[in-house]
C-alpha positions in Angstrom: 48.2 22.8 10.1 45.7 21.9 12.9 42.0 22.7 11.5 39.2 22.6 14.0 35.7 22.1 12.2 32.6 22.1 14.1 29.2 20.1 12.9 31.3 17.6 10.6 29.3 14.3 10.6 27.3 15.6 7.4 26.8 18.4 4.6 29.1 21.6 4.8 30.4 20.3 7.6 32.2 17.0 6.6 33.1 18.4 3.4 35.1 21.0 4.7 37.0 18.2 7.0 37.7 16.2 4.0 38.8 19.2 1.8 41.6 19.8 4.6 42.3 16.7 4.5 42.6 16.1 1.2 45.1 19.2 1.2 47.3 17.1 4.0 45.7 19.1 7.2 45.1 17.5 10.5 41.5 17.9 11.1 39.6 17.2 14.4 36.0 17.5 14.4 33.6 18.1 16.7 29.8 16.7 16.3 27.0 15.4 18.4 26.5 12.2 15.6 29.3 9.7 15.1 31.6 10.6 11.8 32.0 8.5 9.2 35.1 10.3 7.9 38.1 7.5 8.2 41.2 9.0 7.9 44.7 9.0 9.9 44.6 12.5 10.2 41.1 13.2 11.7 40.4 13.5 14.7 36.4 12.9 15.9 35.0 14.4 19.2 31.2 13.7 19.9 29.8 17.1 21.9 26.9 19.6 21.9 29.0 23.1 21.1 26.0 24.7 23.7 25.6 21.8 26.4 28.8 19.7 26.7 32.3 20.3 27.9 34.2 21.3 25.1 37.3 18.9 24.8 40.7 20.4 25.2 42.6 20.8 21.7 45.5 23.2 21.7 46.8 25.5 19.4 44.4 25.4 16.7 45.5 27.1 13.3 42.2 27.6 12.0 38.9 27.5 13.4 35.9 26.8 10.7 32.5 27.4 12.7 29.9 25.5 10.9 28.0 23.4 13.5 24.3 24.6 13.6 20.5 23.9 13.7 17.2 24.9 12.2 14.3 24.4 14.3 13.4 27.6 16.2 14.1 25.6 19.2 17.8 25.7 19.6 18.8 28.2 16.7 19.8 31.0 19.0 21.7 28.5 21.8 23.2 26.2 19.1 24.2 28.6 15.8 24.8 31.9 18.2 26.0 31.1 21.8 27.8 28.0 21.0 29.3 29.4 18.6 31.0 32.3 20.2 31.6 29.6 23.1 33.5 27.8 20.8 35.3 30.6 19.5 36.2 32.3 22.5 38.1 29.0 23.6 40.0 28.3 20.6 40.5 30.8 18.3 42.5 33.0 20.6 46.0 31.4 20.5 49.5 32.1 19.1 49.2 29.7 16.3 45.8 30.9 15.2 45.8 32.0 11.3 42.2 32.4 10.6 38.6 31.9 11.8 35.6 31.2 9.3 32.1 31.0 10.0 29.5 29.4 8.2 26.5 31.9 8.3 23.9 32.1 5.7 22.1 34.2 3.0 19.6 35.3 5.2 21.6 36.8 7.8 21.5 39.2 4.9 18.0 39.1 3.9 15.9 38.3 7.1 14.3 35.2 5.0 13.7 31.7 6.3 12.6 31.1 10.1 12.5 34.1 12.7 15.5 32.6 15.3 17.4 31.3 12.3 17.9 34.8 10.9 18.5 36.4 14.0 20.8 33.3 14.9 22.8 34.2 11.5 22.7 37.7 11.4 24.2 37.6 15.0 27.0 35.7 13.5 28.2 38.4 11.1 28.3 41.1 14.1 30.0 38.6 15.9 32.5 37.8 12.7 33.2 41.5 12.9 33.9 41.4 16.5 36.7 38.7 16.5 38.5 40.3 13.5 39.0 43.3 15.4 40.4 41.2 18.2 42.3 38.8 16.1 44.1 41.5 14.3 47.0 41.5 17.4 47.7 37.6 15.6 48.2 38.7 12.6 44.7 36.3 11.5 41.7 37.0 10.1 38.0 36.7 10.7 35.3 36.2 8.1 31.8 34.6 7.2 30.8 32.9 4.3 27.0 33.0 3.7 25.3 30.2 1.3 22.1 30.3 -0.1 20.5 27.1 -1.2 22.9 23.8 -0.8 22.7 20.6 -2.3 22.9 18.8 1.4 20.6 15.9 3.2 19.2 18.7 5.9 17.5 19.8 2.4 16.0 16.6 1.2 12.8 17.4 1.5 13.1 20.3 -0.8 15.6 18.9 -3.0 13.2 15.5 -3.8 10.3 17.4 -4.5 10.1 18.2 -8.2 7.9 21.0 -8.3 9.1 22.6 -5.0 12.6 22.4 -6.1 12.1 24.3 -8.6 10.1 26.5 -7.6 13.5 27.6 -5.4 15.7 27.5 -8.4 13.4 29.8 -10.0 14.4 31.9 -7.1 18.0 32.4 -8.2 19.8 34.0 -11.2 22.0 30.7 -12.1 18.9 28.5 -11.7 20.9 26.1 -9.1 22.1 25.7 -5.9 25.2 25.2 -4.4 26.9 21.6 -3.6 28.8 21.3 -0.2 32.3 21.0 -2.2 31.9 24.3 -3.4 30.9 25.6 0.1 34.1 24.1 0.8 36.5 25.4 -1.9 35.2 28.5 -0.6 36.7 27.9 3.0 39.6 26.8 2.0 40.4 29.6 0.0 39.0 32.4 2.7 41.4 30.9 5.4 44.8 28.9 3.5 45.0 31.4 0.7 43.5 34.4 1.2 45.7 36.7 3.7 44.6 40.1 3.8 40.5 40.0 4.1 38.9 39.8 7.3 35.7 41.1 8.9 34.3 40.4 5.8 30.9 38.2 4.8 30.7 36.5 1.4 27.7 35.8 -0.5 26.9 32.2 -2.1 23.7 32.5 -3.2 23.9 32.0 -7.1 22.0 35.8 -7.4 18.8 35.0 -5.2 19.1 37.7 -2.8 19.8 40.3 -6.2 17.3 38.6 -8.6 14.5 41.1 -9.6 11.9 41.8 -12.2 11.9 45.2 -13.8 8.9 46.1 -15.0 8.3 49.3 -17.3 
């Protein structure tokens, strides 16, 4: 099948191209940073999802929206609008199967950064919105939402001993997630599963349900 993945130079991103590929996929990626992913069946576009053209790729099977930033600059423009722009080019096709975006824990929670949050949580409603219109295609629309991940963006967290785990403390499981989970995970909400859609799933290893009862 034809997989289109958005943001896969790094993280979530090129480990959901590689999963597919691994699997026997063809997978074109789109990314403003050269990809380092060198295989026969991939396919590398450099674009901003918000500024640039979008290239023409036809009857894409599934779309995995994962392309995003962080930096209460371009959050809204980059994670929200070029998202749906994205989406409303592609995913509306007679060979589309399923559409998976890549939100995050606090589209759920209203943690991290102000336009981040709002960026994310705009995603779900959105999520919702193309399930109900992908339905006629017989495909499905869902979200998966990660909590902490194991990826370069998180460096700064990850190399800092006592801030690291101060964030583990944070969760039930005491870890975070790696990107090849992340990607499991989207290979399993759009090749295997069938009959879920408008739904959002949690990766978050309990942070968002961790509590302290006191009595």
């Amino acid at each position: 099948m034809k997989i289109l993945v958005t943001g896969t130079s790094r993280g979530i991103g090129k480990a959901i191209a590689l999963k597919f590929l691994k699997e026997g996929h063809q997978v074109i990626g789109f990314d403003i940073l050269e990809s380092s992913i060198n295989d026969s069946n991939y396919e590398h576009y450099i674009c901003d999802i918000y500024n640039s053209n979008l290239p023409d790729v036809c009857d894409v099977d599934i779309l995995i929206n994962n392309a995003g930033a962080q930096n209460s600059i371009d959050d809204i423009d980059i994670n929200l609008k070029g998202t749906i722009r994205v989406t409303e080019k592609y995913a509306f096709n007679k060979n589309i199967r399923s559409v998976l975006f890549i939100a995050s824990s606090s589209a759920r929670t209203g943690a991290e950064f102000p336009y981040y949050a709002a960026s994310k949580g705009g995603i779900l409603a959105y999520m919702k919105n193309v399930a109900m219109r992908l339905a006629k295609y017989g495909a499905t629309s869902n979200s998966l939402s990660p909590g902490g991940v194991i990826t370069e963006l998180n460096d700064h967290i990850i190399n800092d001993p006592k801030l690291y785990k101060e964030v583990l403390d944070e969760t039930m499981l005491n870890k975070w997630a790696s990107v090849e989970e992340i990607a499991d995970w989207a290979y399993f909400v759009t090749i295997i599963n069938k009959s879920m859609t408008a739904e959002d799933i949690l990766i978050d290893n309990g942070e968002a349900s961790k509590f302290n009862f006191v009595w």
